[in-house]
VOROPA-152162 format. One record per residue (C-alpha): chain; x, y, z; residue in one letter. Coordinates in pm, 1 decimal. Layout:
! residues N
chain,xx,yy,zz,res
A,X,Y,Z,A
...
END
This chain:
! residues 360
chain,xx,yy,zz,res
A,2249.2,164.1,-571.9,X
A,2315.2,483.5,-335.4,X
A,1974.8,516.2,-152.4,X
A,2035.6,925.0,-214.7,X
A,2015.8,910.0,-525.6,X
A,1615.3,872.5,-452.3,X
A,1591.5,1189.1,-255.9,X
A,1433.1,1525.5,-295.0,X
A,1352.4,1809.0,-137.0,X
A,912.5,1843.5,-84.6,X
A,767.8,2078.0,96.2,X
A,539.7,2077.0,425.2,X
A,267.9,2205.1,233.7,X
A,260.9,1929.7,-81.9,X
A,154.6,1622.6,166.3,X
A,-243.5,1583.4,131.0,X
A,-418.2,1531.4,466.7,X
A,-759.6,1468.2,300.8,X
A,-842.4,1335.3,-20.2,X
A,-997.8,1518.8,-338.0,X
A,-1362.5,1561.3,-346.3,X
A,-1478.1,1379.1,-559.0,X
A,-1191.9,1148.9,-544.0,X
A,-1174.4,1111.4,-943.8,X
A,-1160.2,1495.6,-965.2,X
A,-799.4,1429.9,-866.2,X
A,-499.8,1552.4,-1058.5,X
A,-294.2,1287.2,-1314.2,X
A,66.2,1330.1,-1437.8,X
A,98.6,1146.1,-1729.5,X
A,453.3,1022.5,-1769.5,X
A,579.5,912.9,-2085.6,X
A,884.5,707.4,-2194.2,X
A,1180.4,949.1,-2331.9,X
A,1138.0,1088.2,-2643.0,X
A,774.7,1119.2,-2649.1,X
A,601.5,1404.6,-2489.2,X
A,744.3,1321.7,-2158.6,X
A,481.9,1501.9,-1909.2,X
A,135.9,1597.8,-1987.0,X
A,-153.3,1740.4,-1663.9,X
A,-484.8,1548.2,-1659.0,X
A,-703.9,1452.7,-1387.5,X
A,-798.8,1071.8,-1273.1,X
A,-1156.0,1109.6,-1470.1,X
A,-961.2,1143.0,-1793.6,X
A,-788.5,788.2,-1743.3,X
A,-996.2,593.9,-2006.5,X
A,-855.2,825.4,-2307.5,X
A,-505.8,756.7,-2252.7,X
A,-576.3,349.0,-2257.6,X
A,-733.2,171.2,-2586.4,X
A,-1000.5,-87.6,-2587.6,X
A,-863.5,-430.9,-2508.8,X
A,-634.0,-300.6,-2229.6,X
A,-680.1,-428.7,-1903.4,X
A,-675.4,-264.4,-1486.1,X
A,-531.2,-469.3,-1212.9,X
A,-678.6,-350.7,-923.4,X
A,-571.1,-497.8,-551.0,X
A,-885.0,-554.5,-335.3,X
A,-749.0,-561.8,-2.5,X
A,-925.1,-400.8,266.1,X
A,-822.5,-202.5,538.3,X
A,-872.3,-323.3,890.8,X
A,-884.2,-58.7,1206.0,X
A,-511.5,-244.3,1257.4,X
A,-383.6,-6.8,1488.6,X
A,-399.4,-108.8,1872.8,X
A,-365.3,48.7,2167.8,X
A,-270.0,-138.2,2493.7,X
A,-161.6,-197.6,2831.3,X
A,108.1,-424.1,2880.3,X
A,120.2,-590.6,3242.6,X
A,445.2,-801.3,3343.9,X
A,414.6,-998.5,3697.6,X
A,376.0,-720.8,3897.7,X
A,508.9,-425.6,3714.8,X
A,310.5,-85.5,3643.7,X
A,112.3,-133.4,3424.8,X
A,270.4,64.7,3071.4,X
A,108.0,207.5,2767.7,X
A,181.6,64.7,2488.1,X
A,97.5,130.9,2039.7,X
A,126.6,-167.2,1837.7,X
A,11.3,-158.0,1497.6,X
A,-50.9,-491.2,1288.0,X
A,116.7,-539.5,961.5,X
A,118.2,-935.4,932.2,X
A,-128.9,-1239.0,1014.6,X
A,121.9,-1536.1,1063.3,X
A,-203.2,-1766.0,1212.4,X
A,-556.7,-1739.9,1286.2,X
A,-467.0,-1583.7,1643.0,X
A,-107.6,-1475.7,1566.8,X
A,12.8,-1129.0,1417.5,X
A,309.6,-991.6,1372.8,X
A,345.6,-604.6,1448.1,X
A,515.2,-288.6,1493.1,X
A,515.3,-161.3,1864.7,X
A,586.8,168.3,2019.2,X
A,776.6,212.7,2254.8,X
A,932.7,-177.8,2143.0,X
A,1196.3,-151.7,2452.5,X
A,870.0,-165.6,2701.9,X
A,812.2,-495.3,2550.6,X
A,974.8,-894.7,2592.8,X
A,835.1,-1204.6,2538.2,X
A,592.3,-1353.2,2786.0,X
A,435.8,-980.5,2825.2,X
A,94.1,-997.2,2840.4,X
A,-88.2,-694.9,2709.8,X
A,-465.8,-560.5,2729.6,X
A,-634.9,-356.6,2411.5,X
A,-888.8,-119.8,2405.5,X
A,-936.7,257.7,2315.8,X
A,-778.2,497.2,2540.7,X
A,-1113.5,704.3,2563.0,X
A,-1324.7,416.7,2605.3,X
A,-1200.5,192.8,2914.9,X
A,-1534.9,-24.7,2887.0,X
A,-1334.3,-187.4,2605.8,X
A,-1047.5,-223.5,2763.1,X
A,-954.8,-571.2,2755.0,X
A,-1217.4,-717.9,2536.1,X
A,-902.5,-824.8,2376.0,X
A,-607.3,-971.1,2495.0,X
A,-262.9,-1102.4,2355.9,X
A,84.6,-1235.3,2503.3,X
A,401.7,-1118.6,2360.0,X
A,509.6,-1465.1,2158.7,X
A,862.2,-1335.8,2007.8,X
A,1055.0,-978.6,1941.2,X
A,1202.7,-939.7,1648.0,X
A,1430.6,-656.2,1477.7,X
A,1338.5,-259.0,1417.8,X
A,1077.2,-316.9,1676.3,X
A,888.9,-592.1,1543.6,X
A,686.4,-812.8,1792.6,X
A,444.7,-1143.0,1723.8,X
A,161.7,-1140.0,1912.5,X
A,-73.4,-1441.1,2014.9,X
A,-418.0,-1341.0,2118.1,X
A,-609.4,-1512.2,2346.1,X
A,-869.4,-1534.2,2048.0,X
A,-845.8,-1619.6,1721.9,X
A,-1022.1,-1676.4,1337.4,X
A,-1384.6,-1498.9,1291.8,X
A,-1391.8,-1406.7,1683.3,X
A,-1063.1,-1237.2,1676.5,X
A,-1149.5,-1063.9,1343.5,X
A,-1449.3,-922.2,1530.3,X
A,-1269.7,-759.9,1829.1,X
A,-1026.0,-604.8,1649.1,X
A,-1280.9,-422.8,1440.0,X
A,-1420.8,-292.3,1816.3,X
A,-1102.2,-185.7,1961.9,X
A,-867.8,-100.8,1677.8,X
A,-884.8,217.3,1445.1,X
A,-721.1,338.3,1101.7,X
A,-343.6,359.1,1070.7,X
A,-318.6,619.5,919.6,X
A,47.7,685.3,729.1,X
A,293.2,933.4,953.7,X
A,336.4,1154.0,776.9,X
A,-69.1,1202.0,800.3,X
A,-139.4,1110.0,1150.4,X
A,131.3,1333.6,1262.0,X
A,-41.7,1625.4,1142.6,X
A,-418.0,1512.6,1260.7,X
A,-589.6,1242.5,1452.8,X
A,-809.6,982.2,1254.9,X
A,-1189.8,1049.6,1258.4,X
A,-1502.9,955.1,1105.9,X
A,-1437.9,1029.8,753.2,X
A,-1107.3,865.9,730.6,X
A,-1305.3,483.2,758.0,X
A,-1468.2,559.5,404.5,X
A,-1188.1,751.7,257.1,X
A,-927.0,540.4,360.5,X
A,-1081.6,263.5,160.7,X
A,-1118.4,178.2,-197.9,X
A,-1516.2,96.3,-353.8,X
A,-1404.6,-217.8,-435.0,X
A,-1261.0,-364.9,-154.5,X
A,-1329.3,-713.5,-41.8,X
A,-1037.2,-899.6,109.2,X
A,-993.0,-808.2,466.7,X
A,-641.3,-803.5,582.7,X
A,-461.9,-457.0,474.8,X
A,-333.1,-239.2,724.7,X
A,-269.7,34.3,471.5,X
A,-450.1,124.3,199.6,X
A,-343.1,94.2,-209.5,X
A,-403.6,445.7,-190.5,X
A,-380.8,456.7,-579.1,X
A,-721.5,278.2,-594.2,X
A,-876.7,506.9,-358.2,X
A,-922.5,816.4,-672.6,X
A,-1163.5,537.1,-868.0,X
A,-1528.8,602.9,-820.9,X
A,-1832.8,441.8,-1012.1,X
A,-1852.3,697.1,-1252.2,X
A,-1513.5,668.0,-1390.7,X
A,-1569.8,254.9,-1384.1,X
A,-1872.9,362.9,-1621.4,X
A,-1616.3,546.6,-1839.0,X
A,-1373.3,234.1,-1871.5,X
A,-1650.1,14.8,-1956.1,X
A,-1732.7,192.2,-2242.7,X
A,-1419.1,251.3,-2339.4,X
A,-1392.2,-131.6,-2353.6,X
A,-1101.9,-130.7,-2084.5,X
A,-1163.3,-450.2,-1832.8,X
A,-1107.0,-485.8,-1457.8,X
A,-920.6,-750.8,-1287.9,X
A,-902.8,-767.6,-903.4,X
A,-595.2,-920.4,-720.9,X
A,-538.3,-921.8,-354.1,X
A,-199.6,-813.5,-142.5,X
A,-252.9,-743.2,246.9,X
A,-68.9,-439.2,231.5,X
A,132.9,-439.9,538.7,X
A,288.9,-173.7,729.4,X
A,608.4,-193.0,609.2,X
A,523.5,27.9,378.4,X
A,574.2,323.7,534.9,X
A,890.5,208.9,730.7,X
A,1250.3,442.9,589.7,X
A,1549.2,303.0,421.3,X
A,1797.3,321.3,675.9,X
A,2065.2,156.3,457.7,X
A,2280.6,347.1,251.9,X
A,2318.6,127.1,-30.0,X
A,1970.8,-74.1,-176.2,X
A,2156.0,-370.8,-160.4,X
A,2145.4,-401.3,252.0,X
A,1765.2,-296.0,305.8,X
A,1528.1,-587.7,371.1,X
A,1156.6,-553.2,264.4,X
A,883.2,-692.0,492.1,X
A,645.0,-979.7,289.4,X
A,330.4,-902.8,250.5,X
A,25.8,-1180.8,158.4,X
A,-84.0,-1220.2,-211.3,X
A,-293.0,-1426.5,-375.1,X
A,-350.9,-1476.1,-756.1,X
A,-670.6,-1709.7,-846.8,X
A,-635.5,-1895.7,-1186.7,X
A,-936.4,-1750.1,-1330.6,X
A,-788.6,-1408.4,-1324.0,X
A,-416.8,-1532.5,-1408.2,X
A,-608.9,-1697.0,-1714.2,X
A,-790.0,-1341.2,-1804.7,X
A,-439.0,-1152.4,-1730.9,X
A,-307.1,-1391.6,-1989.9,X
A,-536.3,-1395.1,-2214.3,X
A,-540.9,-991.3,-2238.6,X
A,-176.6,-1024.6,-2313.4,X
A,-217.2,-1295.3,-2574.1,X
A,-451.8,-1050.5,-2783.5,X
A,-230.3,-750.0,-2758.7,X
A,-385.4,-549.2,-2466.4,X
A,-128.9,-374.8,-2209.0,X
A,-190.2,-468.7,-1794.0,X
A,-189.8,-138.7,-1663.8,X
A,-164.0,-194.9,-1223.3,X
A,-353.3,44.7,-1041.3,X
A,-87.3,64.0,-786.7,X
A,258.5,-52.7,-675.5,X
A,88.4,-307.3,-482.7,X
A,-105.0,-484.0,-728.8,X
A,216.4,-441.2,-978.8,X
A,431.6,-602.9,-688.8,X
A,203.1,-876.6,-664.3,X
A,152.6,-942.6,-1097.0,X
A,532.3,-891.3,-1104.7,X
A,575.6,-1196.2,-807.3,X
A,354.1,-1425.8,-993.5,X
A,516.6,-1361.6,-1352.7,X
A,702.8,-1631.5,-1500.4,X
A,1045.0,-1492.0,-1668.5,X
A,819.1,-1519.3,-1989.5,X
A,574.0,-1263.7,-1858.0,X
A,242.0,-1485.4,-1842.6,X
A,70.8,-1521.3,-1470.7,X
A,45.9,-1793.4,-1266.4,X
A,-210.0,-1846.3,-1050.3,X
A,16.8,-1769.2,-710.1,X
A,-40.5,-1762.7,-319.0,X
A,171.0,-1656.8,-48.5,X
A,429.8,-1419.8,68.0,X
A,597.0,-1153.4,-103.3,X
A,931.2,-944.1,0.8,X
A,1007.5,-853.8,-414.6,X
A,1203.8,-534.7,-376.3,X
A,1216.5,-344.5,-722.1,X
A,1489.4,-78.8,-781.7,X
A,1668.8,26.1,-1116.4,X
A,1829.1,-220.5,-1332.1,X
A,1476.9,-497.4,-1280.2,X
A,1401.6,-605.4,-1565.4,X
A,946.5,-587.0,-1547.5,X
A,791.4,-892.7,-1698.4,X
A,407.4,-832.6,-1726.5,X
A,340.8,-469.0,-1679.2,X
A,272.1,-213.0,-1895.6,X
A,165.1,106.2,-1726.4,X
A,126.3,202.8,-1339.7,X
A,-164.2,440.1,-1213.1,X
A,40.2,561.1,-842.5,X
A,64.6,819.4,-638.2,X
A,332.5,1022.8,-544.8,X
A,575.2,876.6,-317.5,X
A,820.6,990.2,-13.9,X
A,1170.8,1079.2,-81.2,X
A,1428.3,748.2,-18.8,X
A,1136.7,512.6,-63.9,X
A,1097.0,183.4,-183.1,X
A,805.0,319.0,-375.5,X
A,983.1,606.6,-550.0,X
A,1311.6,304.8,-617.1,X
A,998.4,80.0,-799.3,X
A,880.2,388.4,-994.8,X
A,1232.6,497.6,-1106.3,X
A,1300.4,116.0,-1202.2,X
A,949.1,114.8,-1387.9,X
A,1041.5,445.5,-1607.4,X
A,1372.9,574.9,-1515.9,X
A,1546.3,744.4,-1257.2,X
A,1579.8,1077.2,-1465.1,X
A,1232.2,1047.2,-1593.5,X
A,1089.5,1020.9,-1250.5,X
A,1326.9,1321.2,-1099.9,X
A,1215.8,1575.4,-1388.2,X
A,840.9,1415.2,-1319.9,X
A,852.3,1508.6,-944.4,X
A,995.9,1871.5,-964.8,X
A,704.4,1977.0,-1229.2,X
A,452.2,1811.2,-975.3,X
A,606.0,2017.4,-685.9,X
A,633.6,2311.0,-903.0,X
A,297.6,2267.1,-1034.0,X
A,124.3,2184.4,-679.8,X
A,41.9,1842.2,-714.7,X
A,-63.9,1684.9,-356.7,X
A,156.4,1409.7,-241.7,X
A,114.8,1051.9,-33.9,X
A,-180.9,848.9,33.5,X
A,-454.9,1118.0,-31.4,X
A,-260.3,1262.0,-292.6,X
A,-305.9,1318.0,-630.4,X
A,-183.7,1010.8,-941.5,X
A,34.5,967.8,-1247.2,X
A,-27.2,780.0,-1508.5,X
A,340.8,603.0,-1598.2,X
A,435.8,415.9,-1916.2,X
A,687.1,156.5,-1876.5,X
A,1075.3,312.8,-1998.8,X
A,1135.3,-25.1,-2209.4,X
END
């Protein structure tokens, strides 16, 4: 498909640069299939009335690690250079690969020192060599540590990556540790955060209890690919970045069994939907599933285990707005983004949600 046939026109002033307060006060689309009431206004609290007892969340529990780096690269004798690298990736327990800025400063064999630019006492408490470059400025780094120990340092010298479209606006700070993280993550390895999961708070958990609605946790290391452009014109030539996933067979079993009795799986978020939709056989039950993931949904998929999708709202030419426009159509999704616009919904990570019911 044309990749602009996914774009719109948003304004400056939609994109959130701090969350809502409390994050389940948030605002909710609800986006029906066509020819029900296709668009309704709700907030996040109001969730558990639009699912039924027996339903079931898939929630990712991936946690965000301060993956972005700052470093000096040193080459024989060159200057010394300044260099941005932000880690999307773990290949090993000491190798990563990354996106770094400037990429053209960099070759393999480089070896580069991290630390925070306002703090050179760190400087160098971690250390890495350039292993490989690869394409659109993608580098794999080896660090000179590795496992629990390199874990450790890069919770000392990195900080939040924030999305662009955020950071570009205002530096991280203080606040953005806790809101840039969901109350239920567990697995460390995301360097972004499934921002959809971020509006759920222990009060609205209380709700969905008794409602009778259960909670299933799934992990994908949300990698910074996420926020990379389509450059292609057609969606046939772009190439996602994988991403980790894992799928236990206890909760494959409970996915299934929710299914078996007649309950929906509604994903909070394209991530954990990307990872249920990876480990769905053609039939539409889970298997228990490990590994990489590079699925790329756009128009014309045909879904196999989800339901509904609790997201937020995405850039224009994304892969994200492609998977909601394949999960309830194109047309639905364009008349669901000009009423948000028009009705000042906040956009991107600390955006407001919809609630979206699957077209088919």
């Amino acid at each position: 498909m044309r990749v602009d046939l996914f774009d719109f026109d948003l304004p400056e002033t939609s994109i959130a640069l701090r969350p809502a307060s409390p994050r389940d006060s948030a605002r909710m689309l609800v986006v029906r299939p066509q020819g029900e009431r296709l668009l309704a206004d709700n907030c996040v609290l109001d969730l558990p009335s639009f699912l039924k007892a027996g339903d079931a969340l898939v929630f990712n529990d991936t946690k965000v690690i301060p993956a972005q780096l700052e470093g000096i690269r040193r080459r024989g004798e060159d200057v010394a250079t300044s260099v941005s690298l932000t880690l999307h990736m773990r290949v090993t327990a000491d190798r990563w690969k990354a996106f770094a800025r400037p990429a053209k400063r960099l070759k393999a064999g480089d070896r580069i020192s991290f630390g925070h630019g306002e703090n050179v006492c760190l400087l160098g408490a971690l250390e890495a060599t350039v292993e490989e470059k690869g394409e659109a400025g993608e580098v794999t780094l080896r660090f000179d540590l590795s496992g629990p120990a390199l874990d450790e340092a890069i919770m000392s010298v990195g900080h939040i990556p924030l999305p662009p479209y955020i950071a570009s606006k205002r530096p991280e700070d203080a606040r953005d540790r806790t809101d840039y993280q969901t109350i239920y993550a567990r697995e460390e390895g995301a360097v972004a955060a499934p921002t959809a999961g971020l509006h759920f708070t222990d009060r609205l958990f209380a709700k969905l209890d008794q409602a009778g609605i259960e909670r299933h946790f799934v992990t994908l290391h949300v990698g910074a690919g996420t926020f990379l452009p389509v450059k292609a014109d057609d969606t046939e030539d772009h190439v996602m970045h994988e991403e980790i996933g894992h799928v236990d067979a206890a909760t494959a079993e409970k996915i299934n069994a929710v299914r078996a009795r007649g309950g929906r799986i509604v994903c909070v978020g394209t991530t954990s939907l990307r990872l249920v939709e990876s480990a769905a056989t053609k039939e539409g039950s889970i298997r228990p599933w490990s590994g990489p993931t590079g699925i790329f949904i756009t128009p014309g998929y045909r879904f196999r285990a989800v339901d509904a999708l609790v997201t937020n709202f995405h850039l224009p030419k994304s892969t994200l707005f492609m998977l909601v426009s394949a999960f309830a159509g194109l047309d639905t999704m364009r008349a669901a983004y000009t009423h948000a616009i028009a009705s000042g919904y906040r956009f991107y990570s600390y955006g407001d949600a919809s609630l979206l019911f699957r077209k088919d």
